[in-house]
C-alpha positions as CSV (number, residue, x, y, z in Angstrom):
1,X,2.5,6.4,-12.0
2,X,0.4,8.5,-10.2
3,X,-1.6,11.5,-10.5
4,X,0.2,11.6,-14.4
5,X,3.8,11.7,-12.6
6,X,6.2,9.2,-12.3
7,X,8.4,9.1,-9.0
8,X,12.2,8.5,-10.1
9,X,15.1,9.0,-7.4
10,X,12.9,11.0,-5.0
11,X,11.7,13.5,-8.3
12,X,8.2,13.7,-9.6
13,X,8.0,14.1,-13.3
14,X,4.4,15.0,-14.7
15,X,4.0,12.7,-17.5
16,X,0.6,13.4,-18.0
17,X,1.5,17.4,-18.7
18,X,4.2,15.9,-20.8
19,X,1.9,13.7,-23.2
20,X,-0.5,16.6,-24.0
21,X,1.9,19.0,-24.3
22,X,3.4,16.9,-26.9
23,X,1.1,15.9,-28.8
24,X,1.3,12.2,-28.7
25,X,-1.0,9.2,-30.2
26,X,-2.2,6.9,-27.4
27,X,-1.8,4.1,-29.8
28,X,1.8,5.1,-31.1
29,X,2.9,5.2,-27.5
30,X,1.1,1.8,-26.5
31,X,2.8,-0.2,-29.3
32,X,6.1,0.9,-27.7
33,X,5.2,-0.3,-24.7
34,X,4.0,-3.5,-26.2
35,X,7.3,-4.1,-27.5
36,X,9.3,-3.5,-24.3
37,X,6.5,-6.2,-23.1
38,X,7.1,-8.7,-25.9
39,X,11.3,-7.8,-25.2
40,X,11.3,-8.3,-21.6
41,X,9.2,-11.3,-21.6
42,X,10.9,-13.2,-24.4
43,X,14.2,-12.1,-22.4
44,X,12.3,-13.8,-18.6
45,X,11.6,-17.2,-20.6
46,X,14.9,-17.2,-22.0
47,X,16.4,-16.9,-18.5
48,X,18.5,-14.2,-19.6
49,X,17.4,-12.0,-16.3
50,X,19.3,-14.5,-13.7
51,X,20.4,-11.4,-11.8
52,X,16.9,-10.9,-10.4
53,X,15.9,-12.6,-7.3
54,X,12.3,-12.9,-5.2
55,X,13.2,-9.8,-3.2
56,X,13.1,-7.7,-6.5
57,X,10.2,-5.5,-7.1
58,X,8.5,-5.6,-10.7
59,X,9.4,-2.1,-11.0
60,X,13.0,-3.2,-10.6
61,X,13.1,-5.9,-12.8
62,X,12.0,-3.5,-15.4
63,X,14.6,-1.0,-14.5
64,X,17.7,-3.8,-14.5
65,X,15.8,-5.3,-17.9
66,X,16.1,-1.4,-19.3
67,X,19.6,-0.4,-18.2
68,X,20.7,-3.7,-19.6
69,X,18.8,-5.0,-22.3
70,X,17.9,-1.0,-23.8
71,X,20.2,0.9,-22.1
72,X,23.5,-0.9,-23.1
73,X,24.5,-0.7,-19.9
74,X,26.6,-3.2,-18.9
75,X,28.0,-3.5,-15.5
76,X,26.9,-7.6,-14.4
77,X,26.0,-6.0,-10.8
78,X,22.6,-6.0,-10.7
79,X,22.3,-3.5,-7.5
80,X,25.0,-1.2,-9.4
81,X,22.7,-2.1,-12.8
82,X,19.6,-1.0,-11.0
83,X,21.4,2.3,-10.0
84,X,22.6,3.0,-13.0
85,X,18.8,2.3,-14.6
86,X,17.0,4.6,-12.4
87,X,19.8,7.4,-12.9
88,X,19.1,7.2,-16.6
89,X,14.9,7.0,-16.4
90,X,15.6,10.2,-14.8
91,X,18.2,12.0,-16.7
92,X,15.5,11.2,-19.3
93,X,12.7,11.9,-17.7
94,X,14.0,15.6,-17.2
95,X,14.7,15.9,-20.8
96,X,11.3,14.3,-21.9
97,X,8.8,16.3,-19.5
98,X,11.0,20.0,-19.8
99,X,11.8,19.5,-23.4
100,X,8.9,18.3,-25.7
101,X,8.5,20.8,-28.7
102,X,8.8,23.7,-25.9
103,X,9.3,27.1,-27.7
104,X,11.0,27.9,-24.0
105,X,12.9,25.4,-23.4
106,X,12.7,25.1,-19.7
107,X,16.2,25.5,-18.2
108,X,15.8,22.2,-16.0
109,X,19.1,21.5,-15.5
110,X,20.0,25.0,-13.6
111,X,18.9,23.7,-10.2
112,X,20.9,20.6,-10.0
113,X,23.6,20.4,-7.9
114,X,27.0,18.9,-9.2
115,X,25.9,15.6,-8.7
116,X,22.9,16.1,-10.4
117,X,25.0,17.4,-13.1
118,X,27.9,15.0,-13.1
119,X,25.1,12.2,-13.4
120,X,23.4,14.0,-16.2
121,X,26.3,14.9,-18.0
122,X,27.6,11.0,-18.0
123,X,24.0,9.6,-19.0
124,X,24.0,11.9,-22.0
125,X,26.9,11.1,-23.2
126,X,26.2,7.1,-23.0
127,X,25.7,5.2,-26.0
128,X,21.6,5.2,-25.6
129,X,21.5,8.6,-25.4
130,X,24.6,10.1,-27.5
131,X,22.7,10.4,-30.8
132,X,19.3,10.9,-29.6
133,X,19.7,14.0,-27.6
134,X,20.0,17.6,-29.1
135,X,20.4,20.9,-27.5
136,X,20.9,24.7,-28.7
137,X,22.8,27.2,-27.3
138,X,23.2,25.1,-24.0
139,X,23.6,21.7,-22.8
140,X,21.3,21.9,-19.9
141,X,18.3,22.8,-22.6
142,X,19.0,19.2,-24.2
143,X,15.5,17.8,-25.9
144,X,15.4,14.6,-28.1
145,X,16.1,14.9,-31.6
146,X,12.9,13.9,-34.1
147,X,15.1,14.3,-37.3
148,X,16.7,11.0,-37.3
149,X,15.2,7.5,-36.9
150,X,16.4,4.9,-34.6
151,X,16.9,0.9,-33.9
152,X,17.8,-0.5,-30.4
153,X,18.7,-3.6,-30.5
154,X,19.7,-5.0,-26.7
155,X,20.9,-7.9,-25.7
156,X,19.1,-10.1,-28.4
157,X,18.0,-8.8,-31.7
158,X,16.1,-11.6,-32.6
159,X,15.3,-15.0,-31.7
160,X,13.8,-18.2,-33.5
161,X,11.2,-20.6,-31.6
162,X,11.4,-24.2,-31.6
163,X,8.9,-24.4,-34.7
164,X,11.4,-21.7,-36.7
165,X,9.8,-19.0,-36.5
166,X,12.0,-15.9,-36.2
167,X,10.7,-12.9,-34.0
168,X,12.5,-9.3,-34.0
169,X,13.6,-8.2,-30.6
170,X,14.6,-5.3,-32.3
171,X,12.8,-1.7,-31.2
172,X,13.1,0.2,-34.8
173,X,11.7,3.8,-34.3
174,X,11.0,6.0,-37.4
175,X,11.3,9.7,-37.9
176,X,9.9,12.2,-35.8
177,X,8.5,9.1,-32.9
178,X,11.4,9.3,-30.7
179,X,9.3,11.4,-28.3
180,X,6.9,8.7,-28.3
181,X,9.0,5.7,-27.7
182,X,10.8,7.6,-24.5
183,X,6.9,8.2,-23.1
184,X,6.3,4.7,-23.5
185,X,9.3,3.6,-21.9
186,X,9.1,5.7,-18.9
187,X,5.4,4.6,-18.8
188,X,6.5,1.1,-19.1
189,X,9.2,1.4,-16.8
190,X,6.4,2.6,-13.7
191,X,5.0,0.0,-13.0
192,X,5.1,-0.9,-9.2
């Protein structure tokens, strides 16, 4: 992050403008990212992220770990993988920083071209995003819906230590912190 934006496929998202626009707790958001911390790592011992390699940058092992492991993406190509993951922290992003409890919802959507569009249009409609996203009169003024409450489960809902102790992989996020959990993970997720 910098200057309270994040930098995804050559667009700057304020995140900064986003989080006191929306009225976030600092600590609601931090125990999201705490949990994508406590996920990934469990999911680096476990050797479950074979697909990375010393060339790739922290930021995209995150991304892969988030396309596959939250994401539901599933593709086993971890260039195609990261593609994929940075396409969705954007389509997100977009709907995150133009959509938070905006009485004018900011048309962000009418100057993409029609690959901008094509790629929003498919990430919407992916599992992650299918039941979380909302929109009125128009597609392209989509904002995340805070009526419902979520779990996202990844790759490994749970897993048991060699002492048997069981630990919950699982992300469960309650009614209206949907908001919060996408700033956390697009915090999370910008880390150089």
């Amino acid at each position: 992050m910098n200057d309270g934006g994040i930098f995804i496929n050559g667009r700057n998202f304020n995140l900064e403008a986003a989080f006191n626009r929306g009225g976030f707790e600092r600590k609601i958001v931090d125990k999201y990212k705490a949990k994508l911390n406590q996920k990934y790592d469990i999911e680096k011992d476990l050797n479950l992220m074979k697909y990375y390699d010393d060339r790739t940058t922290e930021r995209a092992k995150r991304t892969i770990f988030l396309a596959d492991s939250v994401f539901g993406l599933y593709v086993y190509d971890d260039i195609f993988l990261e593609r994929l993951g940075f396409d969705m922290l954007e389509v997100i992003a977009s709907i995150h920083t133009n959509g938070i409890k905006d009485e004018q919802m900011l048309r962000h959507m009418i100057d993409y071209s029609d690959n901008d569009k094509y790629k929003y249009y498919s990430m919407i409609n992916t599992p992650f995003l299918v039941d979380k996203v909302e929109w009125g009169i128009s597609v392209r003024q989509s904002y995340f819906d805070t009526g419902s409450e979520y779990t996202i489960e990844g790759n490994i809902p749970k897993v048991i230590n060699a002492e048997g102790v069981e630990t919950d992989l699982s992300i469960h996020i309650p009614i209206p912190e949907i908001n919060h959990f996408i700033h956390a993970l697009l915090e999370w997720s910008a880390i150089k």
